[in-house]
C-alpha positions as CSV (number, residue, x, y, z in Angstrom):
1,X,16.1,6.8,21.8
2,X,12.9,5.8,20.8
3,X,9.8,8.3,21.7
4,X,6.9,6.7,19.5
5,X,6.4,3.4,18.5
6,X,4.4,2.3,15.0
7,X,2.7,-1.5,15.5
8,X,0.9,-1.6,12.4
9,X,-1.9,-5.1,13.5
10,X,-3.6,-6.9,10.8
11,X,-6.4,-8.8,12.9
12,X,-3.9,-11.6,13.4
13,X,-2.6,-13.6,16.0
14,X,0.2,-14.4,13.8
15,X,0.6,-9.9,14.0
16,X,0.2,-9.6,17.4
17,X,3.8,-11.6,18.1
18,X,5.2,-8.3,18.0
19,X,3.5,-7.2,21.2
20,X,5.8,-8.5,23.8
21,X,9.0,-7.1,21.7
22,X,7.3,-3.4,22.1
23,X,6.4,-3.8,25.6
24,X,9.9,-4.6,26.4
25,X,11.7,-1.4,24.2
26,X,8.7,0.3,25.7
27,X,10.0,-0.4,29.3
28,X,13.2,-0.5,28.4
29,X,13.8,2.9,26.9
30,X,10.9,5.1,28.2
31,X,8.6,5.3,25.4
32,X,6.3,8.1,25.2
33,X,3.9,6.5,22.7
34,X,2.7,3.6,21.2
35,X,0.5,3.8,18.1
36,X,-1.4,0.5,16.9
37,X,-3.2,1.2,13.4
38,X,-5.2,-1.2,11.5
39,X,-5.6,-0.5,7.8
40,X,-9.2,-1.7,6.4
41,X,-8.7,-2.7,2.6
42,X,-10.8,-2.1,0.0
43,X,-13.0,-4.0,-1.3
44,X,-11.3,-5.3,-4.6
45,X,-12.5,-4.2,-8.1
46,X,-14.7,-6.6,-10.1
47,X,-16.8,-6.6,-6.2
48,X,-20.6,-7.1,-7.9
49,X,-22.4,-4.3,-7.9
50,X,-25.4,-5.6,-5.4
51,X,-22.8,-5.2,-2.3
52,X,-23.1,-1.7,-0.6
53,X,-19.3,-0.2,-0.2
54,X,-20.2,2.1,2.3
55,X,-21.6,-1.0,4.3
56,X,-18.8,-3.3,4.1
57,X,-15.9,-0.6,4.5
58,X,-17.8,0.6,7.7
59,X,-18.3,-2.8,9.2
60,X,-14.8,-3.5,8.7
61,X,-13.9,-0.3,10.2
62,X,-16.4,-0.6,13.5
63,X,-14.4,-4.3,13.8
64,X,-11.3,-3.0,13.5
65,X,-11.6,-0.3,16.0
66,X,-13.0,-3.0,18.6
67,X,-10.0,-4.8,17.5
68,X,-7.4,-2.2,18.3
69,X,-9.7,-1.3,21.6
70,X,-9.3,-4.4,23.3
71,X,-5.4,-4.5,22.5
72,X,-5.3,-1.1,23.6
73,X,-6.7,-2.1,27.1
74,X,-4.1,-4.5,27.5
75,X,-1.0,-2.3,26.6
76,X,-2.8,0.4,29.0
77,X,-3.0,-2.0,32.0
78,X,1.0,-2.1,31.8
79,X,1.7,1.7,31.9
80,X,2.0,2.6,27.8
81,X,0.4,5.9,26.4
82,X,-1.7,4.1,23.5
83,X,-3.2,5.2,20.8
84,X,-4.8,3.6,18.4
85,X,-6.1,4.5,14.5
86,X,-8.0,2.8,11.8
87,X,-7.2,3.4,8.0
88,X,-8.8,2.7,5.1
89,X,-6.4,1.6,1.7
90,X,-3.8,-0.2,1.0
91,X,-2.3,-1.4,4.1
92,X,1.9,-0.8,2.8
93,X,1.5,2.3,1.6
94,X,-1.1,3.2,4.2
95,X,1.3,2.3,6.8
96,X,4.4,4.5,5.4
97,X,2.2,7.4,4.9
98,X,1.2,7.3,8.3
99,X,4.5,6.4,9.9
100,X,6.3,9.6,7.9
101,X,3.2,11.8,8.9
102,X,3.1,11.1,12.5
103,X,7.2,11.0,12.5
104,X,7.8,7.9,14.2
105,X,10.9,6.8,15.5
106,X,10.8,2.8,15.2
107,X,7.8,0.5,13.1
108,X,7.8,-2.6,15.2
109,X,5.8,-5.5,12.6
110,X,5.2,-9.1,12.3
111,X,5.9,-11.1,8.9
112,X,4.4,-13.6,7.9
113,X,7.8,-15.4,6.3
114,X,6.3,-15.8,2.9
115,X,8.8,-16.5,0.1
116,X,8.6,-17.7,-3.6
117,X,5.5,-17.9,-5.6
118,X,3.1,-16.8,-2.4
119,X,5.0,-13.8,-1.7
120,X,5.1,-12.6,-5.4
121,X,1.2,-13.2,-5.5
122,X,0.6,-11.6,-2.4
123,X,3.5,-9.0,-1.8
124,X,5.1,-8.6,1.5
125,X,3.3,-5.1,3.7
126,X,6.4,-5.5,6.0
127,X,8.9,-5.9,3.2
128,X,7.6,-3.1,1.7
129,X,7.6,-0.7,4.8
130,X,11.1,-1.8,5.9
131,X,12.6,-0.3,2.4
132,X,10.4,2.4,2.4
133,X,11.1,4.4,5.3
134,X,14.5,5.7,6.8
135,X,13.8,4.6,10.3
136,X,14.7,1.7,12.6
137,X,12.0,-1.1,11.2
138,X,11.9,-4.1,14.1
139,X,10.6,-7.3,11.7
140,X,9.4,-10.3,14.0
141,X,9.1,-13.6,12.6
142,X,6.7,-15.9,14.8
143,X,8.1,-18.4,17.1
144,X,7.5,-21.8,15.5
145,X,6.9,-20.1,12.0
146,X,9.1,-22.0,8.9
147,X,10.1,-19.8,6.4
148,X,8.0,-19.8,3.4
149,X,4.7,-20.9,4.8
């Protein structure tokens, strides 16, 4: 059923919840891949001119694939083909391009439960994917998380 799995990781403990839900599927159905991307924002406009872009965006880049590298290890030790990819942009429609180019067959993501004035401020990345794409989206809500926060 499913053949590649999308775990789009912000950094977060609070993303990595979705781990144990993708190894089970993974065991479960036979999955042939796993791909974890990380999308690097960046930096926002109005940024004063001293910093150096190229710096920053590479630094975050460098962390992120360490990042992905160390979760990619531990998927590894229990049998999943992982691959991992770092993205610069804008991490929703970062994460749809990629999905729809690499024709993935479930996104597997955390959310971070935000409602009201917080998530019109800061948008929802998973609500955004899930009515973006056309296939199967798993959402995971952290145990322990209140709606909201």
């Amino acid at each position: 059923m499913y053949k590649k799995i999308l775990v789009p990781l912000d950094g977060s403990k609070l993303a990595e919840c979705v781990l144990p839900h993708v190894k089970t599927i993974a065991a479960g159905v036979g999955v042939a891949q796993v791909l974890l991307l990380r999308v690097v924002e960046p930096l926002p406009a109005g940024t004063p001119p001293a910093v150096d872009f190229e710096v920053v965006q590479e630094a975050g880049m460098k962390e992120a694939r360490k990042y992905l590298a160390g979760i990619k290890a531990k998927l590894s030790k229990d049998g999943m083909n992982v691959e991992t990819k770092v993205l610069a942009g804008r991490p929703a429609e970062t994460i749809i391009d990629f999905a729809q180019r690499e024709k993935v067959d479930l996104v597997a993501i955390a959310t971070h439960g935000r409602s009201g004035l917080t998530r019109w401020v800061f948008g929802s990345v998973a609500d955004k994917v899930m009515r973006s794409l056309s296939v199967p989206i798993l959402l995971v809500k952290p145990a322990g998380f209140a709606s909201g926060e």
